[in-house]
C-alpha positions in Angstrom: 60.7 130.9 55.5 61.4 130.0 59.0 62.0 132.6 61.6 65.1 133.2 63.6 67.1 130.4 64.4 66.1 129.4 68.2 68.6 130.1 71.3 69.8 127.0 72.7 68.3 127.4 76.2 65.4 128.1 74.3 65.7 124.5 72.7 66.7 122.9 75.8 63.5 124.4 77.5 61.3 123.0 75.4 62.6 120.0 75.2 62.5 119.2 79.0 58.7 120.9 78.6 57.8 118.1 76.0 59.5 115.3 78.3 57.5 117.4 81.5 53.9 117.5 79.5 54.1 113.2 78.7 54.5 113.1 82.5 51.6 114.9 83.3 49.1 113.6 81.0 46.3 111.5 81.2 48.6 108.8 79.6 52.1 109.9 81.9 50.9 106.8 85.1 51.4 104.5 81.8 54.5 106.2 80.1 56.4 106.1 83.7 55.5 102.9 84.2 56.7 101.9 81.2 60.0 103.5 81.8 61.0 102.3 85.0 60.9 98.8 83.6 63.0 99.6 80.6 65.3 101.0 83.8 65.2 98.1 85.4 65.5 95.9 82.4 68.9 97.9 81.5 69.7 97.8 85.3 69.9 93.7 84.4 71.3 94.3 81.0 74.1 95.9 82.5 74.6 93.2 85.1 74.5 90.5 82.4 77.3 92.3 80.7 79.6 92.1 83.7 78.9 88.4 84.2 79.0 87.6 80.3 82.8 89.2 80.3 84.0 87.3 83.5 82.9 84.1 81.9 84.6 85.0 79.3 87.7 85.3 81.1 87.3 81.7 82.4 86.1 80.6 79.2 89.4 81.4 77.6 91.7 80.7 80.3 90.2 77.1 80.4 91.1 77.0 77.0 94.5 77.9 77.4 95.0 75.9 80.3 93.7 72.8 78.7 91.3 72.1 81.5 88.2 70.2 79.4 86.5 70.0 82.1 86.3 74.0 83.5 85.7 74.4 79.6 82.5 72.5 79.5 80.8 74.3 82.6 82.4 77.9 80.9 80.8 77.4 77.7 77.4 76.3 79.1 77.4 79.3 81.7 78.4 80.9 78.3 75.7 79.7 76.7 73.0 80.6 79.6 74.1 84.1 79.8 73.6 84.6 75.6 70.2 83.2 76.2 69.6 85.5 79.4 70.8 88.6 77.4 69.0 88.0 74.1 65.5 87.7 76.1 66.3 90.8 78.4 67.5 92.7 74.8 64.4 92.3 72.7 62.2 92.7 75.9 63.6 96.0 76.1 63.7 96.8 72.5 60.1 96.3 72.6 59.2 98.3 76.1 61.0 101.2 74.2 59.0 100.7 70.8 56.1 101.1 72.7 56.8 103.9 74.8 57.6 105.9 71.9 54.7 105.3 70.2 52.5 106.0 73.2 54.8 109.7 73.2 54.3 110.2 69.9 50.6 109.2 70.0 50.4 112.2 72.5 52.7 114.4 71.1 50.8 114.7 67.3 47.3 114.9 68.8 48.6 118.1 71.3 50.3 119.7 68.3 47.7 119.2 65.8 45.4 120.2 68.3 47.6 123.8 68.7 48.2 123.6 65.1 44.3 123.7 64.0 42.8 126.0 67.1 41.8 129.4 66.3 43.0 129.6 62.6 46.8 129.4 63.3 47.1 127.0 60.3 45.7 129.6 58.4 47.8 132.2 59.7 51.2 130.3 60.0 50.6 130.2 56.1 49.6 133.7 55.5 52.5 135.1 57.2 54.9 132.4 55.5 57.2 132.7 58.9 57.5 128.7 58.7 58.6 126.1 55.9 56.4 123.1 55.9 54.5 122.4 59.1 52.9 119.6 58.2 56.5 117.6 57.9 57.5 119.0 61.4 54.2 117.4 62.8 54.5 114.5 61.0 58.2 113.2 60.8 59.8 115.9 63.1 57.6 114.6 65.9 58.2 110.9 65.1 61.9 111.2 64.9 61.8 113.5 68.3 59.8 111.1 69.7 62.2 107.6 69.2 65.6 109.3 68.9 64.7 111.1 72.4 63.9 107.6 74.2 67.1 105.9 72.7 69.2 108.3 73.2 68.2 108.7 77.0 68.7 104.5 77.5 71.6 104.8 75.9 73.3 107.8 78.5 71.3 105.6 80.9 73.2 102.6 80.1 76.4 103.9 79.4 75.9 105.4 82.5 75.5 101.9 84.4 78.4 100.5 81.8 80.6 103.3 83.5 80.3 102.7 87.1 80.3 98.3 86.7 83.2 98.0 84.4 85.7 100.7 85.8 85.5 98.7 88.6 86.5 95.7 86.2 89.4 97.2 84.3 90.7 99.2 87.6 91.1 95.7 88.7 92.9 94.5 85.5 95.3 97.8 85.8 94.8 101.6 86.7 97.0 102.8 84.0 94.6 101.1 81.0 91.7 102.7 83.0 93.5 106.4 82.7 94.1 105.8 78.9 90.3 104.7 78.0 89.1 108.0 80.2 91.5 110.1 77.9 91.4 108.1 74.8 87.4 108.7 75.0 87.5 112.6 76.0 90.1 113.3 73.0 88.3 111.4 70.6 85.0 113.1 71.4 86.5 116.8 71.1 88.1 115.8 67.9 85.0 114.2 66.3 82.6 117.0 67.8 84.7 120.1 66.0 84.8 117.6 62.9 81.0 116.8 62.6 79.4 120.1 63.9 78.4 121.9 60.9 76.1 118.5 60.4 73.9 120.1 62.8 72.7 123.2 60.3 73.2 120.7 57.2 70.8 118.1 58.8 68.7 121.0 59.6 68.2 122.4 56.0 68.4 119.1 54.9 64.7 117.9 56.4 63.1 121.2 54.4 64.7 120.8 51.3 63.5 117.0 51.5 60.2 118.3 52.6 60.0 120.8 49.7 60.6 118.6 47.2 58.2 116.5 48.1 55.7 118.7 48.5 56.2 119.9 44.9 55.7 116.4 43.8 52.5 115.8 45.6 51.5 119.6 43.9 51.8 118.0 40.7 49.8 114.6 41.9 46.7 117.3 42.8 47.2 119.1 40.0 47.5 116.5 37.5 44.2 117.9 35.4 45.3 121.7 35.5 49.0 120.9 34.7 47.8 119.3 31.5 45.1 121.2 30.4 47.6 124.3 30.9 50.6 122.4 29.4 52.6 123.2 32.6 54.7 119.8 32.2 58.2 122.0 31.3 57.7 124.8 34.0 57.0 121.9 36.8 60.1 119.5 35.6 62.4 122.6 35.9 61.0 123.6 39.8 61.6 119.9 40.1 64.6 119.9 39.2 65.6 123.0 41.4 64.1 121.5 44.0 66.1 118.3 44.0 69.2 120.4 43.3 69.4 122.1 46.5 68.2 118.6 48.0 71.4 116.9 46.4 74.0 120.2 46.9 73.1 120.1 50.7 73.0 116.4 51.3 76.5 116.1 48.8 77.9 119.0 51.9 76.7 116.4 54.7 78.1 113.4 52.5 82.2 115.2 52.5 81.3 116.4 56.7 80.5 112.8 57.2 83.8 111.3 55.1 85.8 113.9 57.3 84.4 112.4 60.6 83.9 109.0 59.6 88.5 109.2 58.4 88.6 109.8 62.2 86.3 107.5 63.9 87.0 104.7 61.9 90.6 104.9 63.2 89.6 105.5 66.7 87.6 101.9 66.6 90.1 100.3 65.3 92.9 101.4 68.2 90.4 100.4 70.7 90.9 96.6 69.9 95.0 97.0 69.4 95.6 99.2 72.6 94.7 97.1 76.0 96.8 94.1 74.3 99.9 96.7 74.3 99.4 97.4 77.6 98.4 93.8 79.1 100.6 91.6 77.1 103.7 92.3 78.4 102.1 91.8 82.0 101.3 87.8 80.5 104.6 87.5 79.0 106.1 88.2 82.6 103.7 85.4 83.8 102.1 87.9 86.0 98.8 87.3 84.8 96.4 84.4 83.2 95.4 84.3 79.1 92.0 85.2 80.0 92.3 88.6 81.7 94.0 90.0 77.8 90.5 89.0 76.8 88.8 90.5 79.7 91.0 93.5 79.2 89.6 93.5 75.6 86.6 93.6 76.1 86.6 95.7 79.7 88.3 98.5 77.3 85.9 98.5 74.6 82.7 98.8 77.0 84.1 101.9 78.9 85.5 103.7 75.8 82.0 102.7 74.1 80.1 104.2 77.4 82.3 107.7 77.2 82.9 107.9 73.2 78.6 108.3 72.7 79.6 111.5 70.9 81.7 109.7 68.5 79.7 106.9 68.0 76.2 109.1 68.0 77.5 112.0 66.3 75.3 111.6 63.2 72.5 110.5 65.3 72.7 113.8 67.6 73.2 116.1 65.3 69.9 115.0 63.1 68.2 115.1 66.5 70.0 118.3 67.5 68.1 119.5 64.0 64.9 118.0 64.8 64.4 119.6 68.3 65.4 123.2 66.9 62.7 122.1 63.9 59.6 121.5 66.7 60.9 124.2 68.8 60.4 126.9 65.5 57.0 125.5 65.1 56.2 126.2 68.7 57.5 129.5 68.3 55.9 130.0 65.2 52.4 128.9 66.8 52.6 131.0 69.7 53.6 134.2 67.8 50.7 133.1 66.0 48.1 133.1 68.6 49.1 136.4 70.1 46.5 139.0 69.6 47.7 140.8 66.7 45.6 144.5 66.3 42.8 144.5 64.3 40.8 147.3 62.7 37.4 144.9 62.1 36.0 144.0 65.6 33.7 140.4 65.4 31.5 140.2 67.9 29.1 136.9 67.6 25.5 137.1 69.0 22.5 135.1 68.5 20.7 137.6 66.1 20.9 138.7 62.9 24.2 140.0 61.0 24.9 143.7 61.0 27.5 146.2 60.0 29.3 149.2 61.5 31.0 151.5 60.5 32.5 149.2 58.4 35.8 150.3 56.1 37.5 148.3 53.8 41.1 149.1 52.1 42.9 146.8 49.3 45.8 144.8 50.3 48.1 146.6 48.1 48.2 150.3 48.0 45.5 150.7 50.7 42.6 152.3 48.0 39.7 152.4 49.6 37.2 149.3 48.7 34.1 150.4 50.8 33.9 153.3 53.5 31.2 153.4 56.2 29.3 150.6 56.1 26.6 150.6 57.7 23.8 148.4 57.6 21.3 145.3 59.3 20.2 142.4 58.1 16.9 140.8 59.6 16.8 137.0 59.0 15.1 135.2 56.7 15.7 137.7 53.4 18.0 137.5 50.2 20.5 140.2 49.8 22.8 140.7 46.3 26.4 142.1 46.5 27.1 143.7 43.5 28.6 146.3 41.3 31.3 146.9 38.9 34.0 145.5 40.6 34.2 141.9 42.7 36.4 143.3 44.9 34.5 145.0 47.8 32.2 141.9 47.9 35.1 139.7 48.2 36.4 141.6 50.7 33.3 142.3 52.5 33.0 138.1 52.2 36.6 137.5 53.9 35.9 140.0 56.9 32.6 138.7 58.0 34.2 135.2 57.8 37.2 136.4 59.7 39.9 136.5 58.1 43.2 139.0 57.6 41.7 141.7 56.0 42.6 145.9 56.2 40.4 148.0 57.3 38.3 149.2 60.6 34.8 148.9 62.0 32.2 146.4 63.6 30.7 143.1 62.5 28.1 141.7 64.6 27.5 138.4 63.2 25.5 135.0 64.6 28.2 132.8 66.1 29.9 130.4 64.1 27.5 127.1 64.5 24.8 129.5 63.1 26.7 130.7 59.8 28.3 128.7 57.1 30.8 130.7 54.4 30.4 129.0 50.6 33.6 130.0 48.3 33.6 130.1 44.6 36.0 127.1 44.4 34.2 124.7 46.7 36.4 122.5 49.7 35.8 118.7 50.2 38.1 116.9 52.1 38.7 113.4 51.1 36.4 111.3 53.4 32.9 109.2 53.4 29.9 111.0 52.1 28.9 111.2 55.7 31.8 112.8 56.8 31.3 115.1 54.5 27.6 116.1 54.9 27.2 115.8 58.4 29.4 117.7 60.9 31.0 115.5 63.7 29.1 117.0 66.6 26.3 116.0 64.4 27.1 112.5 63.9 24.4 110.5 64.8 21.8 112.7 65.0 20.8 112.9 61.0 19.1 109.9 59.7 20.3 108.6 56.7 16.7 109.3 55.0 17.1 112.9 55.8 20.6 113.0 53.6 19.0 111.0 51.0 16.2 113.7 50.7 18.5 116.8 50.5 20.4 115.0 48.3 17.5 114.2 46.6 16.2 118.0 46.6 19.4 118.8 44.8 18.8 116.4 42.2 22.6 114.8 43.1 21.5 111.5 44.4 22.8 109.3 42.3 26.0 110.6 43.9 24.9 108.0 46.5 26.1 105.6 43.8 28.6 106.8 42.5 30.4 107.0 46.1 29.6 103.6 46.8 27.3 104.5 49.6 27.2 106.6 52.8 30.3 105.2 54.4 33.2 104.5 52.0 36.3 106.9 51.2 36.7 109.0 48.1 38.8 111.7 47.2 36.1 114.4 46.0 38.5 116.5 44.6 39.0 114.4 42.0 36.1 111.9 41.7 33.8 114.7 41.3 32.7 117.7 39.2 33.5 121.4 40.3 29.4 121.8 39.9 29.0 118.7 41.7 31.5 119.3 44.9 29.6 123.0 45.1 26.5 121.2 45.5 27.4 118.7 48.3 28.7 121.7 50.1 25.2 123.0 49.7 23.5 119.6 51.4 26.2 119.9 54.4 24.6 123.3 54.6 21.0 121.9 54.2 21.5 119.9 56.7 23.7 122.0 59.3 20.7 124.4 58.7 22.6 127.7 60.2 20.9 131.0 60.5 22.6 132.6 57.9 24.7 131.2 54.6 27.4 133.8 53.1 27.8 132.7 49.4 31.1 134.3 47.6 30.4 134.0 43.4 29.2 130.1 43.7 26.4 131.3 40.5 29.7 130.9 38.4 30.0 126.9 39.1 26.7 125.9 38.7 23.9 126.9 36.5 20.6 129.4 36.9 18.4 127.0 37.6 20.9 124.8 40.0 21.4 127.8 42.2 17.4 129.1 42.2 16.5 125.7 43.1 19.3 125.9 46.3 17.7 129.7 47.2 14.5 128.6 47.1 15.8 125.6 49.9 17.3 127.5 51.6 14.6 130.1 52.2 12.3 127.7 52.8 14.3 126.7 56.2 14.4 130.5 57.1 18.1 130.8 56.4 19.3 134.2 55.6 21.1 134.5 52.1 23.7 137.1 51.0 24.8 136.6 47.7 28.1 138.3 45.7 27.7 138.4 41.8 26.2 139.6 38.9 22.7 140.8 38.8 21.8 139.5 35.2 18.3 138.9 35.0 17.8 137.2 38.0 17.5 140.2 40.0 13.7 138.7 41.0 15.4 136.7 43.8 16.5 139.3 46.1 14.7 141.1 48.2 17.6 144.0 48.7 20.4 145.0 46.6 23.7 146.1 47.7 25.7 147.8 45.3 29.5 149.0 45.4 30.5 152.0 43.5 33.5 153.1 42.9 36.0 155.4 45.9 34.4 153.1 47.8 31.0 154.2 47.8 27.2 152.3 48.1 24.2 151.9 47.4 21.2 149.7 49.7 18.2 149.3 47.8 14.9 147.2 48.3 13.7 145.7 45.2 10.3 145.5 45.1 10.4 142.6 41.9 12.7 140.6 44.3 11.6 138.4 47.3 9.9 140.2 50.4 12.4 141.0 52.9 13.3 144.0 55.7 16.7 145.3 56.4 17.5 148.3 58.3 20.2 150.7 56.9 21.8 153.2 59.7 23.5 155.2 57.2 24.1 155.3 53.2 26.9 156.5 51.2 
């Protein structure tokens, strides 16, 4: 759910801070430079249009006149200024194409950048403060990105419209210039009061559109589960939710627009009827040529075009109204995000080994205590099993060493996060190349493809080689592979990241005894520290300590003398 709606200063501020942060990029020398010549190209545009509707005039005043002659040198002039106008039109169609793109270019990478630092992707979801993110940063920022650009060429170019052809229909009569100025200002109050609850409609419209999609694509990642599970009835009825708020609020905007659109068509249509009222009877007295009715035309319709944007951009501005509120919640979101929030659990990272204390843990509902005091240090280079007759502390225990939300108090000292790698039950493989995968980017480069082949090898998983097609071609893992299979390529990235310490949560479930002795046994033989949460079954030979979780919160450290050798110093015991 998205937070409070945003003040409009608000809005406006970040908007002119987006426009503000383009200009002072590394790319801003290239965006202004591109600018001023889509200025100066309008600047032309505009003085096209002012010779294009005096040639008119002669054009059609030769006509009437009969004058074959004038009507040959109109018509190529004619002729010249389309040319002139097409290639000055498409030149700037094309400066603002690019433009945008180089905005929006800058404008993902700096949100995705704020989007992915210091877990606020993570917590943005937690918190469920914002509806679909990922939309916002994708189509929010396109949309922001174009519609801002046109939108300012086209209060540019009215602008320039505004002050050239006042001068032009002042000249053809004063009182025709008074009725466009009001004609335009009436029109624009009438069609704003009519149009304005687009703004929230457009608004919802983008998340509803949004959520249904993303329930489609839930269903497209989820195609085994939802089968095995037979979940075909539940998902076609969220579906169908889903796509009945989508049509309900778009059927709302569809009855706004009908409203608007009974008014604006009208409006256009007076525009051609009224400077012939007002002009004719000025030709009829003799007092002026055919031509200038023309001129007056078309005079009228430029200058009511340049001060009716509102009327003939209200759909466009009030989806873009929508859009900058959209980017401005997920600014607000992200920064509410990154604020310090108190914690219990202080992390401190340090070079050395991992250590506990006075560390408590509480549930996340009802606040039971899951493990009081803990305190305890963990030389490198042993094997330690969390265990007991609940899961629950050693999850726990797992989630606060890795960092993440959890309730409770005390100190973590832990190696820093180059030097520890976190492997869940339900392993997480991005779609990418197998080198991607294994070998972390600051890495790139640096691992020979003989020392992947060998872990992979070590593993006993190298035929995965073949099945991926080699080191460098796309897959989606998720899919292509095995859950035992996925677990044990995050294993090789760990293999070959080679951090101090590796903090496994219940991985023995997803792959079997003698998968999991085998990747022990690697990894001890690199010196990496191994704490392990799970059952002891009869493979309690593998650890050198014991941790073991009672209930009220209470533990137990003990060596065990069958398991592997192995210190670990224990400051207090409960």
């Amino acid at each position: 759910m998205d937070p409070e709606p945003i003040p409009l200063k608000v809005t406006a501020r970040r908007f002119v801070q987006a426009v503000a942060n383009l200009g002072s990029s590394e790319v801003g020398g290239r965006a202004k430079l591109m600018f001023a010549g889509l200025m100066a190209l309008l600047c032309g545009l505009s003085g096209l249009n002012v010779v294009n509707n005096y040639v008119g005039r002669n054009f059609m005043t030769a006509i009437a006149d009969r004058q074959a002659a004038e009507f040959t040198r109109q018509a190529i002039l004619y002729v010249g200024v389309f040319a002139a106008l097409t290639l000055v039109s498409v030149t700037a169609r094309f400066f603002e194409q690019r433009l945008a793109l180089l905005w929006r270019d800058f404008l993902s990478r700096r949100a995705i950048a704020r989007y992915l630092a210091d877990g606020t992707y993570y917590r943005l979801d937690l918190s469920g403060q914002l509806a679909n993110p990922d939309q916002r940063i994708s189509e929010d920022v396109r949309a922001f990105t174009s519609t801002t650009l046109s939108f300012v060429l086209l209060i540019f170019n009215a602008s320039l419209t505004i002050v050239t052809f006042s001068g032009v229909l002042w000249s053809i009569s004063p009182s025709l210039f008074f009725v466009a100025v009001l004609y335009a200002a009436c029109g624009s109050y009438i069609t704003f009061l009519l149009g304005r609850p687009l703004i929230d409609l457009n608004y919802d419209q983008l998340d509803k559109e949004a959520g249904f999609r993303s329930s489609l694509i839930h269903v497209r990642e989820n195609a085994e589960s939802v089968m095995i599970a037979r979940g075909e009835r539940r998902q076609t009825v969220l579906l169908a939710q889903r796509l009945d708020d989508l049509v309900g609020n778009f059927s709302r905007i569809i009855s706004v627009d009908r409203n608007v659109g009974f008014f604006t068509t009208g409006y256009n249509w007076l525009i051609q009827i009224i400077p012939a009222v007002i002009i004719a009877p000025a030709f009829m007295r003799g007092d002026i040529e055919f031509g200038v009715i023309t001129q007056s035309g078309a005079a009228f319709a430029m200058l009511v075009g340049a001060f009716s944007l509102i009327i003939t951009q209200f759909n466009s501005i009030s989806s873009f109204a929508a859009v900058v509120a959209r980017l401005s919640s997920l600014l607000e979101a992200i920064e509410r995000s990154q604020a310090p929030t108190p914690s219990g659990i202080e992390i401190v990272e340090q070079e050395r080994h991992l250590a506990y204390e006075g560390v408590t843990l509480l549930a996340p509902t009802g606040g039971a205590p899951l493990l009081k005091d803990l305190s305890i240090s963990i030389p490198p280079g042993i094997r330690v099993l969390l265990t007991g007759s609940s899961q629950a502390p050693g999850a726990a225990l797992f989630r606060a060493t890795a960092g993440l939300a959890t309730p409770g108090t005390g100190r973590i000292l832990r190696p820093g996060s180059d030097d520890i790698a976190f492997i869940q039950q339900r392993p997480y493989l991005p779609p990418g190349t197998l080198r991607q995968i294994l070998v972390h980017p600051d890495a790139a480069g640096k691992i020979s493809d003989d020392r992947i082949l060998g872990v992979l090898r070590e593993l006993n998983i190298e035929q995965l080689m073949t099945v991926a097609g080699g080191l460098d071609n796309e897959q989606n893992w998720g899919i292509s592979l095995s859950m035992a299979e996925q677990q044990l390529l995050v294993f090789a990235r760990a293999l070959l990241a080679s951090p101090r310490l590796v903090f496994m949560d219940r991985v023995e479930t997803t792959l079997g005894p003698e998968q999991f002795h085998n990747i022990l046994r690697l990894l001890s033989a690199d010196s990496i520290t191994c704490i392990c949460t799970g059952e002891i079954g009869g493979a309690a030979d593998r650890y050198g300590f014991i941790l073991t979780f009672d209930d009220g919160g209470k533990w137990t450290w003990t060596p065990n003398p069958q398991g592997s050798a192995g210190i670990a110093t224990v400051h207090t015991g409960r």
